[in-house]
Structures are given as structure tokens and as C-alpha cells.
N, C-alpha and C positions, 0 to 999 in steps of 0.2 A: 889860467884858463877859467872862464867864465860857467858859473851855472846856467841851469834853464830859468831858473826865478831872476838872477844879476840879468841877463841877456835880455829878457822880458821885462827888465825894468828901465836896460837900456834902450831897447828897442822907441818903447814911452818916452822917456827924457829925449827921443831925437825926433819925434812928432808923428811917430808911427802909428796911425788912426787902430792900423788893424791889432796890435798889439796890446792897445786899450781896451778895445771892444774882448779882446780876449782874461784881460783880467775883471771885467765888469761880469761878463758870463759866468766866469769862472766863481766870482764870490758876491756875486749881486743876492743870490736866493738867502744866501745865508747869513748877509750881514742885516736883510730885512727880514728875516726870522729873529736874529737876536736884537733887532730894534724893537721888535713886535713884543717879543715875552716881555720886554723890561716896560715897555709904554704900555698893549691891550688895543690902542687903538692903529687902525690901518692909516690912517692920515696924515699922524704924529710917524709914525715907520715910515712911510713912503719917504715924507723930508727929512729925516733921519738920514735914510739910506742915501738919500742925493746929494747930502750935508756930507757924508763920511767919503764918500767920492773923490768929491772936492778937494776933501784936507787930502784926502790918499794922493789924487792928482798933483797938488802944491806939495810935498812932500817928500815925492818919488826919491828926491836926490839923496833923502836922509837914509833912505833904507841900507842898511850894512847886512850881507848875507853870511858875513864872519859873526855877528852880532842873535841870527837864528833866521829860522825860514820866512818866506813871505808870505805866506799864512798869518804866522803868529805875528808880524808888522802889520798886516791890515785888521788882524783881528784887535791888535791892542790900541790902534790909531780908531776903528770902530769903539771899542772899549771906555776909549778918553773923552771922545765925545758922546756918548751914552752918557757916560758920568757927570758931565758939563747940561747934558738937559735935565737930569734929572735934578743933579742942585738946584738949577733953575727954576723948575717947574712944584718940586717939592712936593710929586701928587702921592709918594708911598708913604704910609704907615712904618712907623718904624717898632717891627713887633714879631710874634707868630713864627710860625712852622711845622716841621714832621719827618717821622722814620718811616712810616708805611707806604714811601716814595716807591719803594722798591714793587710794593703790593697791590698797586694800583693796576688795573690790567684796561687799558681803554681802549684797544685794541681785540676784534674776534676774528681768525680764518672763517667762521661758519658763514655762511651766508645772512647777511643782519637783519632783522627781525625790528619793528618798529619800537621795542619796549628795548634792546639793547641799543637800540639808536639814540635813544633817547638818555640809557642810562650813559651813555659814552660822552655824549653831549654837558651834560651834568655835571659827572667825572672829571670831565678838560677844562671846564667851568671852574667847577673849584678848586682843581691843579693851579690853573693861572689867577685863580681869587688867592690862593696858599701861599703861592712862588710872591704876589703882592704883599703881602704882609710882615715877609722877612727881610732880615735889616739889606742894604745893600750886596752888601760882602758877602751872605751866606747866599742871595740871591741869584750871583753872579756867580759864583761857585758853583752852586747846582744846575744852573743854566748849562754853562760848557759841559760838566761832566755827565748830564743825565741826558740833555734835553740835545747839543751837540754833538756830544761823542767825543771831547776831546781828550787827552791823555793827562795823568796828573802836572809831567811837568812843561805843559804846553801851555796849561793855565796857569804855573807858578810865572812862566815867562812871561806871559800876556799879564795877568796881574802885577806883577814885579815884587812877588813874594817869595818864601821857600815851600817847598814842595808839602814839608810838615805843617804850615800853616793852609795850604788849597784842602790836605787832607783832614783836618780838622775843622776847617769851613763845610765841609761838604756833610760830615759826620753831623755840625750840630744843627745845618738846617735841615736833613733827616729826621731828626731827635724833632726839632719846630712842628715841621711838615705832620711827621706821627701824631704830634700831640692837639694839630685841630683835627684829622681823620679820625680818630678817636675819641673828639669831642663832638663831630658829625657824626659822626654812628652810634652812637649815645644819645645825643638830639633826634634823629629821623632811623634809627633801626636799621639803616642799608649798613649791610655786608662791607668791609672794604679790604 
């Protein structure tokens, strides 16, 4: 008996438009969000996301759902090619990070006020100036677990590591991340 992800993958593989349109919905937002934090720019994500499509679409047939969810097959087929522009493109630093990941609050219920506007703005600014600075690996790392929501060993699948290594990437771009917040609040006096 077939899953809903196998079924929906079948459905695909036999030219089923509407079954398409349903996996593109289903993971369009989020594969052009993790385009986005790893690039910064909207342009470079948009062909990103229409680049990762593609491979997903020529693909479809390798997917094994004995092998783990379809999730974690598009996230790691987005993943690979992330990885392939970035060799390419060679625009990160290979450096930097932080612990006060956790401490950062850029987000207020209150009704927002132009000067928390501002500081949110700032905040997300240097978040994703931060998340830039660190090496790949701890990068990516912190991306899924912070910025996704995904589970330790959902990223060890997706990265094709063990679970003690995702949780140790994630620790020491923590540690990175803490130690420019640290170095900015020391440089400009703001609270973090």
C-alpha cells in the first residue's frame, strides 16, 4: 500500500498537472526562504527556487519513501543545489558567528512603535549579516534548526550526517553567532 507522499509522487510521474501544482504549493514558500537566507538576495532565490523545481521534477522517479519522507527528499535535493551555487558563486566569508541566537527577540506582540521598527529591522539585518559569516556547515545547521523548525534528525538526513554532528554544528554556530552579538554590543552599546 502506497503513502500520500509515494501516491503524490506517483500521481507526478504519470503527468498529473494537478498533483504538481500541489507539491509546488506545498514547498515553494519554504524552499525560497532557504534560498533566500543562504543567498540575501531575491533574484538569486527566485532562480534558485525554479532551479530546485526542476531537479525535483527530473527526479521524481529517485524518490524512495522506505529511504525517509518527502520532505526531507526535497529539502536535501533543494540542499544540493544550494550547495552547487554557493561553490560556485563563492560570495561567503568563511568565518564568524554566535550563542545569543537564542536572545535575539525581533519579534514584539505590542503594537510597533517606529523606533522598535526600526530596531527589528537592524536585528534581522545583522542576523542574516551573522548567519553570512559562518562557515557553510554551521550555517546550514542553524538555518534548519532555528530559522525552519526542523528536528535534529531531519537535518542529519537532509545533510547526510549523524545526529551528533547537526547537534554540534548547531552548538558551535551559537557560540560564532554569540561572539559577533557581543562584539556589537560592545561596539554600539545596544542591549541584545
Amino acid at each position: 500500500m502506497l503513502s500520500g507522499d509515494e501516491k503524490l509522487v506517483e500521481r507526478c510521474l504519470h503527468g498529473d498537472e494537478a498533483a504538481w501544482e500541489l507539491v509546488v504549493k506545498a514547498y515553494g514558500k519554504r524552499i525560497y526562504n532557504l534560498s533566500y537566507r543562504y543567498t540575501n538576495r531575491t533574484d538569486v532565490s527566485e532562480d534558485l527556487t525554479q532551479d530546485i523545481f526542476v531537479r525535483i521534477y527530473r527526479n521524481l522517479r529517485s524518490y524512495r519513501a522506505e529511504a525517509g519522507s518527502f520532505q526531507s527528499w526535497i529539502l536535501k535535493v533543494a540542499r544540493n543545489l544550494i550547495i552547487d551555487h554557493y561553490r560556485q558563486s563563492r560570495r561567503y566569508p568563511q568565518t564568524g558567528g554566535s550563542d545569543l541566537l537564542e536572545e535575539i527577540r525581533i519579534s514584539d506582540d505590542r503594537a510597533p512603535d517606529p523606533q522598535r521598527c526600526a530596531e527589528r529591522v537592524e536585528a534581522s539585518k545583522f542576523l542574516r549579516e551573522g548567519l553570512g559569516t559562518l562557515s557553510p556547515e554551521l550555517r546550514e545547521a542553524l538555518i534548519l534548526r532555528e530559522l525552519e523548525g526542523l528536528s535534529y534528525s531531519d537535518i542529519a538526513e537532509i545533510c547526510q550526517v549523524p545526529e551528533g554532528t547537526v547537534k554540534s554544528r548547531i552548538n558551535r554556530g551559537r557560540i560564532e553567532l554569540a561572539k559577533l552579538l557581543m562584539k556589537r554590543s560592545a561596539r554600539t552599546g545596544m542591549k541584545v
